[in-house]
C-alpha positions in Angstrom: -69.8 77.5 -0.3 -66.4 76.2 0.8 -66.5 75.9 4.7 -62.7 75.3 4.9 -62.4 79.0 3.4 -64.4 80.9 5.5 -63.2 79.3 8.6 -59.4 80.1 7.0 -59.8 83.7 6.7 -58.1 86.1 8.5 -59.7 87.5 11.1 -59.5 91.2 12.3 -58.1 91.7 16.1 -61.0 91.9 18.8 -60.2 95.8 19.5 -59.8 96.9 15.9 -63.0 94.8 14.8 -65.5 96.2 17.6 -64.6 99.8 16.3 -64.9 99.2 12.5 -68.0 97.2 12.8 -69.5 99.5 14.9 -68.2 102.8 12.6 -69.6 100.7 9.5 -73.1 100.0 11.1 -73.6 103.3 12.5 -72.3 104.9 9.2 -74.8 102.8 7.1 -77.4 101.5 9.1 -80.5 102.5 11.4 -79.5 101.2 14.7 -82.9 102.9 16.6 -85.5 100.8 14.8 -87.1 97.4 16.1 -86.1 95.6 12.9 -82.6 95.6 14.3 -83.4 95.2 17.7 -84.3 91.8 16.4 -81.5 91.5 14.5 -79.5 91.9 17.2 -81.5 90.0 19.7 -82.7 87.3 18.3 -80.1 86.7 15.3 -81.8 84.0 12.9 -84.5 85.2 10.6 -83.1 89.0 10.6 -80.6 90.8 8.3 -78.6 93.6 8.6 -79.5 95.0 4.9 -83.0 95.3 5.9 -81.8 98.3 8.0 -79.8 100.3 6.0 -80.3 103.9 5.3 -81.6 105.3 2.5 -78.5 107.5 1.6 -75.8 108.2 -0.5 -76.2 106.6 -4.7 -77.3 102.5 -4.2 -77.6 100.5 -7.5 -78.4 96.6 -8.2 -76.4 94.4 -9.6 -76.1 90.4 -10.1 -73.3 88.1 -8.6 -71.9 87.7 -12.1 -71.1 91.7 -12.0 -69.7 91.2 -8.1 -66.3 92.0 -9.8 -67.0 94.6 -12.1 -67.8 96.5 -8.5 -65.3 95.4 -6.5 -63.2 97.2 -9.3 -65.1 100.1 -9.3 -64.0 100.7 -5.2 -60.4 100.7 -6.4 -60.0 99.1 -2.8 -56.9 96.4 -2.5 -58.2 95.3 1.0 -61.3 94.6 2.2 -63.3 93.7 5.6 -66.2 91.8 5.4 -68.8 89.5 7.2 -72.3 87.8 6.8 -75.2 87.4 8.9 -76.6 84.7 6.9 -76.3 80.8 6.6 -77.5 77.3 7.0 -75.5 76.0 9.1 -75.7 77.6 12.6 -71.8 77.8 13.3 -70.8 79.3 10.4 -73.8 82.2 10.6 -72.3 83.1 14.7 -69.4 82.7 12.8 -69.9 85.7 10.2 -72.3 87.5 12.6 -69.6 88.0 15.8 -66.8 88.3 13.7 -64.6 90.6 11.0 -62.5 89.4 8.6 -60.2 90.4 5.8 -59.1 89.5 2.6 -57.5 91.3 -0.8 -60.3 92.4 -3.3 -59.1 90.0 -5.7 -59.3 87.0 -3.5 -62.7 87.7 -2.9 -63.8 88.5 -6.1 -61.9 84.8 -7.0 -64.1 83.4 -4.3 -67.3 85.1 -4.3 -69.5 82.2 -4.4 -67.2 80.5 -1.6 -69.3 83.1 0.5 -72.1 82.8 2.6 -75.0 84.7 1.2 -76.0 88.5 2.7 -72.2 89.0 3.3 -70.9 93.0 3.9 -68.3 94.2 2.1 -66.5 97.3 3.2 -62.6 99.0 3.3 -61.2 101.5 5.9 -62.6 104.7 4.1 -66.2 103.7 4.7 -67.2 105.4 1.7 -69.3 102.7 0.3 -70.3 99.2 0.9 -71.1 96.0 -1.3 -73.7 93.6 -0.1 -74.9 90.2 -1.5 -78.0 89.1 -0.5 -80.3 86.1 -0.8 -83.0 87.8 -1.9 -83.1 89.6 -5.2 -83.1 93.2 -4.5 -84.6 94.6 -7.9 -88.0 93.2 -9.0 -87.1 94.1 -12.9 -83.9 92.4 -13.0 -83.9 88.8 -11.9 -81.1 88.1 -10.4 -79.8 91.3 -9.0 -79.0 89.7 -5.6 -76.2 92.6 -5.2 -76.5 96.3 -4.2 -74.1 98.9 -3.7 -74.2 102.0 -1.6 -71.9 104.5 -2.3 -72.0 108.0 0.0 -71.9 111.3 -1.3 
């Protein structure tokens, strides 16, 4: 993790970042259960993935294969954030922010990243997340899923 990076990033403007966060949670998450209520509450010890709705085609995959799908979105630009980290300033950090960055800069810099970071682009077709917990119990290592909508 390279805190000088994260905190470099380019942030997305207040106005334009409340409506894409909001569009991207409300597109992929359930916002009416009490999981998220907690999440949103009370912060530390909840994540965002935990809530997100079974829809659309979601597959596994490890951080070694982050840019294989990164690829696969064809996106050039990208907005992400994380909800997850040791240190408490850069969590609030990647919880009350939106930043964004070229696909290839993050796929350069993937393990720069916090982990449980949110990957999406303006179509909010699909979505990449990396978590901390492995998400497939046959595959070590598949840390990674992706959601894709139909």
């Amino acid at each position: 993790m390279d805190k000088e990076l994260l905190f470099s990033l380019d942030k997305v403007p207040e106005d334009q970042k409340v409506i894409l966060k909001n569009q991207y949670i409300e597109k992929f998450f359930s916002t009416n259960c009490e999981y998220y209520k907690n999440y949103v509450n009370i912060g530390d010890g909840y994540y965002l993935w935990c809530c997100f709705k079974r829809q659309g085609q979601i597959y596994t995959f490890s951080v070694e294969e982050f840019g294989i799908e990164m690829d696969r979105t064809a996106a050039k630009d990208v907005f992400l954030f994380w909800d997850h980290h040791i240190l408490p300033d850069l969590m609030d950090l990647g919880r009350k922010e939106l930043f964004t960055c070229s696909s290839q800069f993050l796929i350069d810099n993937v393990k720069a990243f916090p982990h449980d970071f949110y990957v999406f682009d303006n179509t909010l077709e699909w979505t990449i997340i990396m978590t901390h917990e492995y998400q497939n119990e046959t595959a070590d290592g598949d840390n990674g899923f992706v959601i894709k909508l139909e």
